[in-house]
C-alpha positions as CSV (number, residue, x, y, z in Angstrom):
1,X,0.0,0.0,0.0
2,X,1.4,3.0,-0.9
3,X,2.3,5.8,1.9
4,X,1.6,2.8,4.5
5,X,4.7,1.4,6.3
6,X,4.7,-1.7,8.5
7,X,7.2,-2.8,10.9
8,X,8.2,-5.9,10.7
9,X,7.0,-8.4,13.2
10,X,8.4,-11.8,12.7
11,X,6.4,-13.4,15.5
12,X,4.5,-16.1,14.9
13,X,0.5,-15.9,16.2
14,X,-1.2,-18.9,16.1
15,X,-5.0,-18.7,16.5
16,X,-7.8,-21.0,16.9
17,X,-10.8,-20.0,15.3
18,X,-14.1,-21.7,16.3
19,X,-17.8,-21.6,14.3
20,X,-20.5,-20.2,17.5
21,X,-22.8,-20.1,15.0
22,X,-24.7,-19.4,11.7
23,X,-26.7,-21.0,9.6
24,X,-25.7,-24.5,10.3
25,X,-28.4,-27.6,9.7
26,X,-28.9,-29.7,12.8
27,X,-28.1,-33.0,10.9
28,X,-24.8,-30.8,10.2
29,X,-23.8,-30.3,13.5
30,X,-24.9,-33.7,15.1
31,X,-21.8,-34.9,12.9
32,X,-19.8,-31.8,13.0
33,X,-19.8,-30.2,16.9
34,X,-16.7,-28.9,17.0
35,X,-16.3,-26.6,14.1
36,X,-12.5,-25.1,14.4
37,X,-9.7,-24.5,12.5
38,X,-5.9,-23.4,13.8
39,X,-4.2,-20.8,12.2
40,X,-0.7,-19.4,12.1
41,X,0.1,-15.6,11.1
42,X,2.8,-13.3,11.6
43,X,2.8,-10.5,13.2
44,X,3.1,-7.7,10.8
45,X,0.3,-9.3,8.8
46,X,-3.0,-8.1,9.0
47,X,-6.5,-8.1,10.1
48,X,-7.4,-8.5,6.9
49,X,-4.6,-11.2,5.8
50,X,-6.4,-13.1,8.6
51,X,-9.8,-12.8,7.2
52,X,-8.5,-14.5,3.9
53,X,-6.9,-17.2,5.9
54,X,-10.4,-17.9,7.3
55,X,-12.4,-17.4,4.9
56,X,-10.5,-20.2,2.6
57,X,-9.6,-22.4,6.1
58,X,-13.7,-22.6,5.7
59,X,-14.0,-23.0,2.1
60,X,-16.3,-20.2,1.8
61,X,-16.9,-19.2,-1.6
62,X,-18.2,-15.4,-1.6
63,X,-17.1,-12.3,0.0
64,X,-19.3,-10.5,2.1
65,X,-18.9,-8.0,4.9
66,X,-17.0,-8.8,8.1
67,X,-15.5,-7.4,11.3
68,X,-13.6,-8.3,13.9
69,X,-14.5,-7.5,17.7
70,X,-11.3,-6.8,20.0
71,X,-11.2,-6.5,24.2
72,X,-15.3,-7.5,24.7
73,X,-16.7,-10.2,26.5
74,X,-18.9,-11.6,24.0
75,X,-19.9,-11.2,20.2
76,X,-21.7,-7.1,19.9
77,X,-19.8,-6.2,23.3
78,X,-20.6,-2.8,23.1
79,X,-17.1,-2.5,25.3
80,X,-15.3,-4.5,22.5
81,X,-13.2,-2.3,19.7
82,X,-14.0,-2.8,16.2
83,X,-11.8,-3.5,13.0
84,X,-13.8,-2.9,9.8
85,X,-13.4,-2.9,6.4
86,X,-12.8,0.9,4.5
87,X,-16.6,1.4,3.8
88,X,-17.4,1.3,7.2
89,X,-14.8,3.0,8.9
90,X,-17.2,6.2,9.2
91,X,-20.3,4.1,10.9
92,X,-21.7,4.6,14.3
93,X,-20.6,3.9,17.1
94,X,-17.1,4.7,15.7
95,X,-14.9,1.7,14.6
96,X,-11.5,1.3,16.4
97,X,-9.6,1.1,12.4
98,X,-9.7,-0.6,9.3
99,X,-8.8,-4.3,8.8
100,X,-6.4,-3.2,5.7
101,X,-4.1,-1.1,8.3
102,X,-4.0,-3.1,11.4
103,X,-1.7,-6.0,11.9
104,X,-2.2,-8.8,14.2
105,X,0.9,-8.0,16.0
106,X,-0.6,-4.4,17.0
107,X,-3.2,-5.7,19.1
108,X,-1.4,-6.5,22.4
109,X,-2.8,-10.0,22.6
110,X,-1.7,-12.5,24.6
111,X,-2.1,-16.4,24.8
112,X,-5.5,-17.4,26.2
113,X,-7.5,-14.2,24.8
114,X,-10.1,-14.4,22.9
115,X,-11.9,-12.1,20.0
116,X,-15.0,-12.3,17.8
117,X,-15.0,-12.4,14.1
118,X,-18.7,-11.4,12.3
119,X,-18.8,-12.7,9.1
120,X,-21.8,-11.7,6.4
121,X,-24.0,-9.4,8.3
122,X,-27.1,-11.1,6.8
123,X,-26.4,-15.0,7.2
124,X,-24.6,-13.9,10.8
125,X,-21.6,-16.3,11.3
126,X,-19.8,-15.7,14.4
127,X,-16.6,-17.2,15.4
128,X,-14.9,-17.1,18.4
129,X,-10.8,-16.8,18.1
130,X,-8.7,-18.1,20.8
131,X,-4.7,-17.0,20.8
132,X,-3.1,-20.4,21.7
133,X,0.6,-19.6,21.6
134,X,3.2,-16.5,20.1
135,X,6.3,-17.3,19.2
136,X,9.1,-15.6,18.1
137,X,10.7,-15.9,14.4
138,X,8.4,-17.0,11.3
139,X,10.1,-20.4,9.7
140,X,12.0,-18.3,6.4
141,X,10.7,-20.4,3.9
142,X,7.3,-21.3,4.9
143,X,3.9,-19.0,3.6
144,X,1.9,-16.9,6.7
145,X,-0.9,-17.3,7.0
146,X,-1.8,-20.9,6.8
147,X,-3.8,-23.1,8.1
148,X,-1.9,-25.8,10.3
149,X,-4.9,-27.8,12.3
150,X,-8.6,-28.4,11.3
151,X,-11.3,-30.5,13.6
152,X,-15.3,-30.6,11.9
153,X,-15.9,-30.4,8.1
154,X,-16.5,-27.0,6.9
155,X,-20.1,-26.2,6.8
156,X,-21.8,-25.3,3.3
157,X,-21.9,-21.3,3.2
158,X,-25.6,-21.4,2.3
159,X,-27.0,-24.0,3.6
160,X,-29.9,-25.8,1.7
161,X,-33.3,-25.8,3.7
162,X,-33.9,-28.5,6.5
163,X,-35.2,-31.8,4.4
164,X,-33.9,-30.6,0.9
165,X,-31.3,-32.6,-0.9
């Protein structure tokens, strides 16, 4: 990005997000209960890098609007600081920044905190994100983000109706 620079932060974040819910069929989730994937991302990538690591972790297949919900104690925490996309930077109440501009590494988190991520504002996925461990120094060759753990199948993005095939 032009005019933008980024310090680099070599630390290595690795992150366990979790499906609360969405549109998810019951038969779904009596096979699927544990819906999680872990993911490993430096520190000087951001928000947004981590949105694409999900959003292909999950095999979703179209973009919609998300956010991600910082320091609250549940998903809509009033309390919690929000990280939005450039359209909605200006909305009410006022967002903390834009996903594009803050990296992963800028949040102060520690292991054993936990975020919301909204994704599609009209189907309402939530996840829950649990920090599991930072380490220092990114492996040289390997590619950040990435997905290095998976428990559940990933759930259809649009589910078909309850008794459809």
């Amino acid at each position: 990005m032009r005019g933008t620079w980024v310090q680099q932060d070599d630390r290595v974040i690795t992150v366990e997000v979790c499906i609360l819910s969405g549109p998810l069929a019951r038969e779904f989730v009596k096979v699927n209960p544990i819906i999680c994937r872990t993911i490993q991302i430096r520190g000087d990538q951001s928000l947004a890098d981590l949105h694409a690591a999900i959003f292909e972790a999950f095999n979703r297949r179209e973009e919609h609007g998300y956010e991600f919900q910082i320091g609250g104690k549940g998903p809509m925490d009033p309390k919690a600081k929000r990280y939005v996309l450039p359209g909605a930077i200006n909305d009410e109440p006022k967002p903390a920044a834009c996903v594009k501009l803050t990296t992963v590494g800028s949040l102060g988190l520690e292991v054993d905190d936990a975020f919301g991520y909204w994704f599609d504002f009209g189907d309402d996925w939530w996840h829950q994100i649990n920090v599991t461990e930072i380490r220092g120094r990114a492996r040289p060759r390997a590619t950040y983000p990435r997905v290095v753990g998976r428990v559940g199948k990933s759930p259809p993005q649009y589910p078909r109706p309850e008794g459809r095939r």
